[in-house]
PAKE-693128 format. One line per field, with one value per residue (C-alpha): residue in three letters; x negated, y negated, z negated. Coordinates in nm, 3 decimals. Each point is the difference from the previous one (the first is absolute). Layout:
residues N
res = c(ALA:...) $
xx = c(X:...) $
yy = c(Y:...) $
zz = c(Z:...) $
This chain:
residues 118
res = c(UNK:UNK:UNK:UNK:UNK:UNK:UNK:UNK:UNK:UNK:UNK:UNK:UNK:UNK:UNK:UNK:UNK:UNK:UNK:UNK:UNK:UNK:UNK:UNK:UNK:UNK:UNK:UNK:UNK:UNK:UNK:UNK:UNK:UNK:UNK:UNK:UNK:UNK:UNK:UNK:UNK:UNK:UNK:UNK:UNK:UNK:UNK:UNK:UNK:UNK:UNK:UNK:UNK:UNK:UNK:UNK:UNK:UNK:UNK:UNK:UNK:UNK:UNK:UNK:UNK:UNK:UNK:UNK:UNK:UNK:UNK:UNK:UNK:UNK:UNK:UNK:UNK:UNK:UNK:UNK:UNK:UNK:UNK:UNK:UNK:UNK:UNK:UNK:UNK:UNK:UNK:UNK:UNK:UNK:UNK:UNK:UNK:UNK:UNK:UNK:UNK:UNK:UNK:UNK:UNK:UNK:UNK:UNK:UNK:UNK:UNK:UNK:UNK:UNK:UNK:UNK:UNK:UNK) $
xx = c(-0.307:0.250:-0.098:0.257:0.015:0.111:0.105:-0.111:0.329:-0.270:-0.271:0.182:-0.280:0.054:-0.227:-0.046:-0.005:-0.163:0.170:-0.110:0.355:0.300:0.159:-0.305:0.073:-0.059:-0.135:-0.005:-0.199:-0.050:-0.365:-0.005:0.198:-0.010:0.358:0.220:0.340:-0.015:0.276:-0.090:0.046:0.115:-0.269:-0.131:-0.178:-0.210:-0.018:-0.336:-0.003:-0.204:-0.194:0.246:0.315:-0.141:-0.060:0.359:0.165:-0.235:-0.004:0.214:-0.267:0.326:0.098:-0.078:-0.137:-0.246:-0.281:0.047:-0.196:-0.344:-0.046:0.177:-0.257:-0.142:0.188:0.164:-0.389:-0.137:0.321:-0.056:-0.368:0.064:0.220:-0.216:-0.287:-0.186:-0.213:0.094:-0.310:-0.193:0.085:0.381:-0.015:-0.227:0.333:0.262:-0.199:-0.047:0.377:0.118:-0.229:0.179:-0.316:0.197:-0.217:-0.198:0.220:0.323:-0.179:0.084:0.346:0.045:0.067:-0.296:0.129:-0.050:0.326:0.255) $
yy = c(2.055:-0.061:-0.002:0.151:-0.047:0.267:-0.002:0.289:0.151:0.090:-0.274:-0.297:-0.046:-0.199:0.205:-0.080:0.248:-0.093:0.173:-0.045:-0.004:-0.019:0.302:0.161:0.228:-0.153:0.206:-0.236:0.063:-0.222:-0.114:-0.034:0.378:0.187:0.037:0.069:-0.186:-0.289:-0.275:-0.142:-0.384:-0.279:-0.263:-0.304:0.031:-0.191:-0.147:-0.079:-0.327:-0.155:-0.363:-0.150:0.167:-0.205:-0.347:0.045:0.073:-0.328:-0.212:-0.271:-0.184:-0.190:0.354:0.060:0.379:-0.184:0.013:0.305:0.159:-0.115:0.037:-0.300:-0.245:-0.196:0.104:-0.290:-0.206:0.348:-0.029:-0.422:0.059:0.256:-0.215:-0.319:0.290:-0.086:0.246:-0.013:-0.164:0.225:-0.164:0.056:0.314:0.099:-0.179:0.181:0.298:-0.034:-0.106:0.347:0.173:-0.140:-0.322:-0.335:-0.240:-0.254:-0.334:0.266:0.132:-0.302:0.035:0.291:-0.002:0.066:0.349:-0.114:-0.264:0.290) $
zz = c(1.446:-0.289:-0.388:-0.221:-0.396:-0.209:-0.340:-0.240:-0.228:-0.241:-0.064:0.161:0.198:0.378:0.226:0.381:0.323:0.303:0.291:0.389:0.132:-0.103:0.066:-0.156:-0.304:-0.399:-0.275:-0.268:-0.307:-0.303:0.010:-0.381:-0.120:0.322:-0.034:0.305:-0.126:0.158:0.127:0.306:-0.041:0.204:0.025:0.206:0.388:0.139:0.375:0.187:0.121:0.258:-0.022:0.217:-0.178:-0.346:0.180:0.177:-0.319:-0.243:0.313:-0.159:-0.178:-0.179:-0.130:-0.365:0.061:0.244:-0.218:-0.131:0.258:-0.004:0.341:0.033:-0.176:0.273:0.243:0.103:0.065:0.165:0.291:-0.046:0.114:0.243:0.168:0.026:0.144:-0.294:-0.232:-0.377:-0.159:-0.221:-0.349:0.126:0.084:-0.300:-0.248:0.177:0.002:-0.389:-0.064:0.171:-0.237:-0.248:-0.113:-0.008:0.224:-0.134:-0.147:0.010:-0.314:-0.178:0.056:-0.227:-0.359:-0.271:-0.120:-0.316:0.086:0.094) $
C-alpha cells in the first residue's frame, strides 16, 4: 500500500495519496488549493523490519550504530543471564528497562554534563 507525494504547480504545497496497490489509479489533489496540477515526486520508502532483522543488523556490540537502537541497552546481561539460567534481578531489569525509555540509570546520571556546562 504505497504513499505517493505530490507537488501542487499552484500553492507549492507537498500533498500525500494513499493508494491500496500499486497499480491502483491516483487522483491527486492539493490538500491546501484543491488544485489538480500536481507533479508526482520521487521520495523515500520505507521497509518493515522484524525484531530479529534489527538485532542481526546492531549485533556487533563493537559497531558504533550499536547503540543507536535502544533495543540494544541491556542486551548483552539479558542473553548473559539467560545463559547462566538465571532470572535478571528486579533492580536490573527495572535500569535496563528505564535506559530503553530513554532514563539514564542511577550513578550513569553522573556521567553527564550539567547543561549549564555545554
Amino acid at each position: 500500500m504505497p504513499i505517493y507525494e505530490y507537488r501542487c504547480e499552484n500553492c507549492e504545497s507537498k500533498t500525500s495519496v494513499f493508494v491500496r496497490t500499486v497499480s491502483s489509479p491516483v487522483d491527486a489533489a492539493c490538500s491546501s488549493c484543491g488544485s489538480k496540477e500536481m507533479t508526482r515526486l520521487i521520495t523515500s520508502f520505507g521497509i518493515s523490519k522484524t525484531v530479529s532483522d534489527v538485532h542481526e543488523a546492531f549485533s556487533n556490540p563493537n559497531s558504533s550504530d550499536y547503540y543507536s537502537d535502544p533495543r540494544n541497552i541491556g542486551r548483552w546481561t539479558e542473553e548473559k543471564f539467560a545463559n547462566m539460567g538465571m532470572e535478571i534481578p528486579s533492580s536490573v531489569r527495572n535500569m535496563i528497562d528505564s535506559a530503553r525509555d530513554g532514563e539514564m540509570p542511577g550513578a550513569a546520571k553522573d556521567l553527564q554534563p550539567n547543561v549549564n556546562e555545554i
